[in-house]
N, C-alpha and C positions, 0 to 999 in steps of 0.2 A: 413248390417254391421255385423248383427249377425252369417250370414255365411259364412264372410270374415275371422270372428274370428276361426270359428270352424276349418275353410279352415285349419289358421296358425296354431292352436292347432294338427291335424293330421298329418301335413307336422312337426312339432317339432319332433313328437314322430317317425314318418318313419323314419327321416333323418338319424340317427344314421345307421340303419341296410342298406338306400341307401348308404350312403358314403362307408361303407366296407361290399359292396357287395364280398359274400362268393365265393373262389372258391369252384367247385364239390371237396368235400373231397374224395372222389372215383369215380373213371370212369371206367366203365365195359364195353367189350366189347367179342364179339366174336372171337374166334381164327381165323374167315375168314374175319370177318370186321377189326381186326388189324394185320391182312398182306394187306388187300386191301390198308391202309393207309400209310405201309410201302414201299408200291410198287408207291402209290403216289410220295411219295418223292423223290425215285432213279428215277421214269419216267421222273418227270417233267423237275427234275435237267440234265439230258440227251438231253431231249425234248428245252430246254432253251438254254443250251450251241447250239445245232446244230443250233438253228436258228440265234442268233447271231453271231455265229461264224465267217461269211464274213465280217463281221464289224470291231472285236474286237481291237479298236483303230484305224483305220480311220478316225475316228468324234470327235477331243478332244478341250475342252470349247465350244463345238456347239454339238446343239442337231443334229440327223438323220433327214434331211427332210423329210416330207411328201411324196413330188416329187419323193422320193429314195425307189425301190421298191425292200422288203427283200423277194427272193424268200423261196418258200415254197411244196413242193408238196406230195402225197399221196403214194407214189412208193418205191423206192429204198433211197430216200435221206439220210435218216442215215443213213444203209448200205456201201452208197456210201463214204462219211468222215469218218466211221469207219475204211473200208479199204484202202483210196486212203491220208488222214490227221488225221492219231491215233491221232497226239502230238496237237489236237484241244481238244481233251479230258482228260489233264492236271490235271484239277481240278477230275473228277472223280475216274483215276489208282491212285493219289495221295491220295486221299477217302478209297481204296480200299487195298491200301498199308498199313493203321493202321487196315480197318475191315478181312485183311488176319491175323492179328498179333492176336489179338483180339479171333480171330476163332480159330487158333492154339495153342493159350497157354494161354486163358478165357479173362473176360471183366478186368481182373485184373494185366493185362499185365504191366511188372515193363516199364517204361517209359526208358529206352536203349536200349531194345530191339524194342521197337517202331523206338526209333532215328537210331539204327544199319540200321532195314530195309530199312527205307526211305534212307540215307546218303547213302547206297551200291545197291540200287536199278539202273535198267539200263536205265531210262530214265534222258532226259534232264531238268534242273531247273534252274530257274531264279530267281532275286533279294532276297525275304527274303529267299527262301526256299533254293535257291543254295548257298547262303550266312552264312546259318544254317548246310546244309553241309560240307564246308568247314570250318569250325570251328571243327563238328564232326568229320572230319576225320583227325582233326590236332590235336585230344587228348581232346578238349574241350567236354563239358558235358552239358547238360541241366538242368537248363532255361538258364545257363550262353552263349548258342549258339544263344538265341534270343535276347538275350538284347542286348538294345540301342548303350552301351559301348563300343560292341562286331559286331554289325550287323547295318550298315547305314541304312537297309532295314525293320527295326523293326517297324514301323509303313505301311509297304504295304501291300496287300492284298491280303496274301498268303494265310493265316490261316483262312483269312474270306471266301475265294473258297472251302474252305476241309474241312469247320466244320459241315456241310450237316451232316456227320455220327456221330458223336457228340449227337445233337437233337432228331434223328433216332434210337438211343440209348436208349434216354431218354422219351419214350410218357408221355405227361402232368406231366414230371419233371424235371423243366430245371435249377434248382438247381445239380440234377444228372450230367446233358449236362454240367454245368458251371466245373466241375468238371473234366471230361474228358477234357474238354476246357483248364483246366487248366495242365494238365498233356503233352497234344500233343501241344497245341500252342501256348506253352513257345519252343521248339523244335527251334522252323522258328519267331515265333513272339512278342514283346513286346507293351505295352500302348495301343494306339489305334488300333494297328495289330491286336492284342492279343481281344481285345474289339470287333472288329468287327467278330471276329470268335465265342467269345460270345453268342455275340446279334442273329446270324445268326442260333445259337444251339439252343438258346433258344424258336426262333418264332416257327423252326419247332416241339420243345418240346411243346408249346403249340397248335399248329396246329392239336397236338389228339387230343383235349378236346374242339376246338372251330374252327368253319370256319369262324365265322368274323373277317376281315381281320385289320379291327380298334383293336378290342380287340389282334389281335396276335402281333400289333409292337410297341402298347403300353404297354401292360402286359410286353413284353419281354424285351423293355428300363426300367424297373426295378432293372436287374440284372448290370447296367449300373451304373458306378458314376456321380452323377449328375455335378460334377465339372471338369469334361473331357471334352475336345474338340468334344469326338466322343457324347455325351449325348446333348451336345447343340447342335450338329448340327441335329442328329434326332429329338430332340423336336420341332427344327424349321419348318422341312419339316413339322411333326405332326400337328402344331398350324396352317401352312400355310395351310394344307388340309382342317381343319374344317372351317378356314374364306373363303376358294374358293375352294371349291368340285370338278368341273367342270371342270379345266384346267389345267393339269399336266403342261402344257408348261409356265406358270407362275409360279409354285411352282419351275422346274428349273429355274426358268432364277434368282429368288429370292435365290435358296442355291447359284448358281453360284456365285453370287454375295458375297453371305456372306463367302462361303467356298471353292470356287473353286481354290482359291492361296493358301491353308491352307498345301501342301507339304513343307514339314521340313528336312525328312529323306536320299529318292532313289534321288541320283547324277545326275539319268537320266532326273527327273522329276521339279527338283529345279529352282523356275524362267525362266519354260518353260511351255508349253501347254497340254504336257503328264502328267497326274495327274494317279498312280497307286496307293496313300492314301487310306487307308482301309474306312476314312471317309465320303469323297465326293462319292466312290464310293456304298459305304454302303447306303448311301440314295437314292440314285438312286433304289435299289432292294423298300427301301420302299414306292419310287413313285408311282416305278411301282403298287405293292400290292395295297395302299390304292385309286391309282386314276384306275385301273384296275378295282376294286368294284367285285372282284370275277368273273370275266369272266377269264377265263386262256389265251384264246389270246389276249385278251386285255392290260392283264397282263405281257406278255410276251412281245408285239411288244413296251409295251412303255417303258419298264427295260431297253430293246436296244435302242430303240431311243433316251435315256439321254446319249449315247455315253461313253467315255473311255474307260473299260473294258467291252466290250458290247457281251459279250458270258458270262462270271462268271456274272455278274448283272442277268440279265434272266433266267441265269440259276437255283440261289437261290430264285428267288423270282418264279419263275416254280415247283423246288422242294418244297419249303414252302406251297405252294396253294394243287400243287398236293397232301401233305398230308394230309391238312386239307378238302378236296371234295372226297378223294380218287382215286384210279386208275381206278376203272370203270366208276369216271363219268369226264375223261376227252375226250374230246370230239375226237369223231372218227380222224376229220381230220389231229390233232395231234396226236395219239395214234396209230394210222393205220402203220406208217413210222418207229415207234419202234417197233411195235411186229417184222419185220419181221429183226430185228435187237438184240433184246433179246436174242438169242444162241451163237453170237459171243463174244471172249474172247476180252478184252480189252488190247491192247497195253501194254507191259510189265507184265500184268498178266497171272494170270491161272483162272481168273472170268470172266463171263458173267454175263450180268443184270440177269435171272433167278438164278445165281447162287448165285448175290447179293440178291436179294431179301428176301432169302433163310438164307445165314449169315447174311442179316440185324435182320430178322423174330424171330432169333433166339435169338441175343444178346439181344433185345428189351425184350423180356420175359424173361432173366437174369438180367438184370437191374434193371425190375420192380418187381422181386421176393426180388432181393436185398434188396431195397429200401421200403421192406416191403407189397409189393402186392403180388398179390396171382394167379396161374393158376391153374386150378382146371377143370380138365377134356376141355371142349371146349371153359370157361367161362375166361377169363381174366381179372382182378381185379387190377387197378393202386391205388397207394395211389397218390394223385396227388400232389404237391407241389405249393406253391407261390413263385414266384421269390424271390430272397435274391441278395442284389448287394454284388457282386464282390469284391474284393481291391482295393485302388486306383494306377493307374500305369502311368506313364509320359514319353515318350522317348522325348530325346533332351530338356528340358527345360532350356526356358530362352535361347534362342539360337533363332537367326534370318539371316536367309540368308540374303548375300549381295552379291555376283555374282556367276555366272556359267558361266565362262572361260572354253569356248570350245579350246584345245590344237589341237587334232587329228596330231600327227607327231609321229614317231619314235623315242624311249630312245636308241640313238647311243653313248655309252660311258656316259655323263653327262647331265643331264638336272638341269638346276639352272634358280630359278623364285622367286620373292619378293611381297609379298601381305601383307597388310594393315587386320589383323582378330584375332578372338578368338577364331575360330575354324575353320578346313580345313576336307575336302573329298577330296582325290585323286583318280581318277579311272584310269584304262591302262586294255590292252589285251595285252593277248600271244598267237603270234601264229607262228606255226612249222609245216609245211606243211612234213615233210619227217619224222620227229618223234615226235610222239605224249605221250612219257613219257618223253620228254626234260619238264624241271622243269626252267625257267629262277629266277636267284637270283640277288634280288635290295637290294641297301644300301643306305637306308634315313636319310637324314643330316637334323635338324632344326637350323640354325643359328651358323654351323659349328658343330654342338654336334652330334655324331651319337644316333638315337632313334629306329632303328628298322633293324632287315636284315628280308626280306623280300623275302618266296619263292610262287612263284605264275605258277602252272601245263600249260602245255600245252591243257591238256586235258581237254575238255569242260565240261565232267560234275563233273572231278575235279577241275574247274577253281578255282581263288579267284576274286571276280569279281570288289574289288574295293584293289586300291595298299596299301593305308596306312590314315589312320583317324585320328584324336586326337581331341575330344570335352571339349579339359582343356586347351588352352592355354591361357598365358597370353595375355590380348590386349595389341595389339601393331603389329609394322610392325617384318614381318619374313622372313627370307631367306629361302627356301626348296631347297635341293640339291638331285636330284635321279641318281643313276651311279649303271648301270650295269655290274654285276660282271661278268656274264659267257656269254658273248655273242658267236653266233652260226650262221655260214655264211645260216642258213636255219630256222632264229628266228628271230620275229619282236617282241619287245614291241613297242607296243603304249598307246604315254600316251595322255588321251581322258578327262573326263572334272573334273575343279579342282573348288571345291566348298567353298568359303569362307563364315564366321557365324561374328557375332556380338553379343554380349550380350546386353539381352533387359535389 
């Protein structure tokens, strides 16, 4: 009894310093060991997308079989999708597109010149980011191009693909990354978009200072509000890991269930199977991670086999690992397929991974001189940070889908349809096969009121990718009238699917 007592007397006076266990208030490293880490994270993140790449949405609310074999091989294989499918590498020229801005004119870069680039940049972009576009190049301004109000696509998972360099940025200070985070991905994203671009700076910001893979995605749901959709659904997978270690395919089949319906936002995805939510697929990268257990293939084959966006999943949770083990000790048979791949320029840029590695290397030791550390001959010195959460941010609240009215016909003169809602998504295409600066112009009627003219490009990567929105209407039933004003015997719109809301 009497050394039950003494037991509890030790464990009183410990508890304090266990509970707030101290980050390293500095982390030192060497100028060769923190480019190794920085080369981790461009590798991995490379390394991840190619393998999932064949997949990416093929498997949506169902995992990758077993049965289903993702090839793999030691040869040419990136090479080969660098040159034969650039636009698989999306997430990285997009990466590459703020650390070119960055490199040119410091880490202090005013945030329009960031949005210029991207917005005038020549590749092609989808949902939030092309949607973030189109805004920018209609005079609109940042954050007002990511929000909710402005962008049906503000909760997708644009910003969570691209915040890789964000992190990369910041070794062991993802207060720093949150920072940047906040600057670039308001751009393209709001609320949970925005959250999961975050979360994804931050793990790799802690991935200097620690390779356990528990400590990186729980430290890093810090900077996270705990009253967000995106915070509860990572706690869930987290809490689901420590009760069942062993079997990632129960920890999905468990968020599926709890979060796999949880798209509010993209038109495409609303009460269908396609889920492109920055949140569902956000846990998925953390499956991967913590049921991985530090093996990097391991970590990578199960990121994809939770399916939807199964290239960006693997690929941040590839880049995260690879920073935290570093680039030399990822294992040959992955690493072999990228060196002989590192000299070529990436699709729409003037960088190659060497040449990333290089302005990653550099901005990382501005950052950290910023923020108070120190480089001092070979020695590198981080003052390291604790997570700080975030603001709190909401797209669409209080708003509940009630159908997804697939249309797919052509807006010939008038299109007039009556729905039962409190709030609508309209989406249509334009397309002009003989001239691609034809602009087609609509004029949207709500219950006989004109509420918007409407011009929307022929040109793809100036599209607008959805016709006309309103998240304030009264309930109640409404009339919507769409009439095309300049029709073009060599122009189709089509109008494709219309999204009614309900207030909860």
């Amino acid at each position: 009894m009497k050394r039950f007592f003494t037991f509890i007397i030790l464990l009183l006076v410990a508890l304090p310093s266990i509970l707030s266990a101290e980050y390293p208030k500095v982390a030192r490293f060497t100028k060769e060991e923190m480019m190794d880490k920085v080369k981790g994270g461009w590798a991995g993140q490379v390394i991840g997308c190619s393998y999932g790449g064949p997949t990416e949405f093929r498997w949506q609310e169902r995992m990758i079989e077993d049965s289903v074999k993702i090839s793999w091989n030691e040869t040419d294989y990136i090479v080969n999708y660098m040159k034969r499918v650039p636009g698989l590498y999306d997430d990285v020229y997009m990466d590459l597109t703020f650390v070119g801005v960055f490199d040119r004119l410091g880490i202090d870069a005013p945030v329009d010149s960031l949005a210029h680039e991207y917005a005038h940049a020549g590749y092609q972009l989808w949902h939030a980011n092309q949607a973030g576009r189109y805004n920018y190049l209609n005079g609109m301004r940042p954050p007002h191009t990511g929000h909710w109000k402005n962008n049906p696509h503000a909760d997708d998972i644009d910003y969570q693909i691209e915040a890789d360099f964000a992190g990369l940025m910041a070794p062991g200070m993802p207060n720093a990354a949150s920072e940047i985070s906040d600057r670039v991905g308001h751009i393209m994203n709001y609320g949970d978009g925005w959250y999961g671009g975050v979360y994804v700076g931050a793990m790799y910001s802690l991935a200097f200072i620690s390779s356990d893979v528990n400590f990186i995605v729980t430290e890093a749901l810090k900077t996270i509000p705990q009253k967000s959709k995106f915070h509860k659904c990572i706690t869930g997978v987290i809490d689901f890991h420590k009760k069942n270690p062993h079997d990632w395919k129960a920890a999905w089949e468990d968020c599926q269930k709890k979060w796999g319906k949880c798209e509010v936002g993209c038109p495409e995805g609303i009460l269908r199977t396609f889920n492109i939510d920055a949140v569902v697929n956000s846990a998925y990268i953390v499956i991967g991670l913590l049921y991985g257990e530090g093996d990097f293939g391991k970590t990578i084959d199960i990121a994809t086999r939770c399916g939807q966006d199964s290239d960006c999943n693997p690929a941040s949770a590839a880049g995260i690992l690879g920073t935290a083990i570093g680039y030399e000790n990822i294992p040959a048979m992955w690493l072999n397929p990228l060196k002989n791949a590192e000299d070529i320029d990436f699709a729409y840029t003037e960088y190659s991974l060497n040449d990333t590695y290089s302005m990653g290397f550099r901005q990382a030791l501005e950052v950290i001189v910023q923020n108070g550390g120190k480089v001092d001959g070979d020695i590198v010195e981080i003052k390291c940070q604790k997570p700080k959460k975030v603001r709190f941010e909401q797209s669409f609240p209080n708003l509940v889908p009630t159908r997804n009215i697939r249309f797919v016909h052509d807006i010939e003169g008038e299109v007039t349809f009556t729905e039962e809602c409190a709030a609508v998504v309209i989406n249509a295409t334009v397309i002009n096969k003989i001239d691609n600066d034809y602009v087609a112009e609509l004029e949207v009627k709500i219950d006989g009121k004109l509420v918007e003219l409407v011009r929307m490009p022929a040109d793809f990567s100036r599209r607008k990718l959805d016709l006309y929105w309103n998240y304030d209407l009264k309930p109640g039933q409404h009339t919507f009238e769409i009439r095309h004003l300049n029709p073009d015997p060599d122009a189709r719109v089509i109008l494709g699917n219309v999204i009614t809301y309900k207030k909860n």
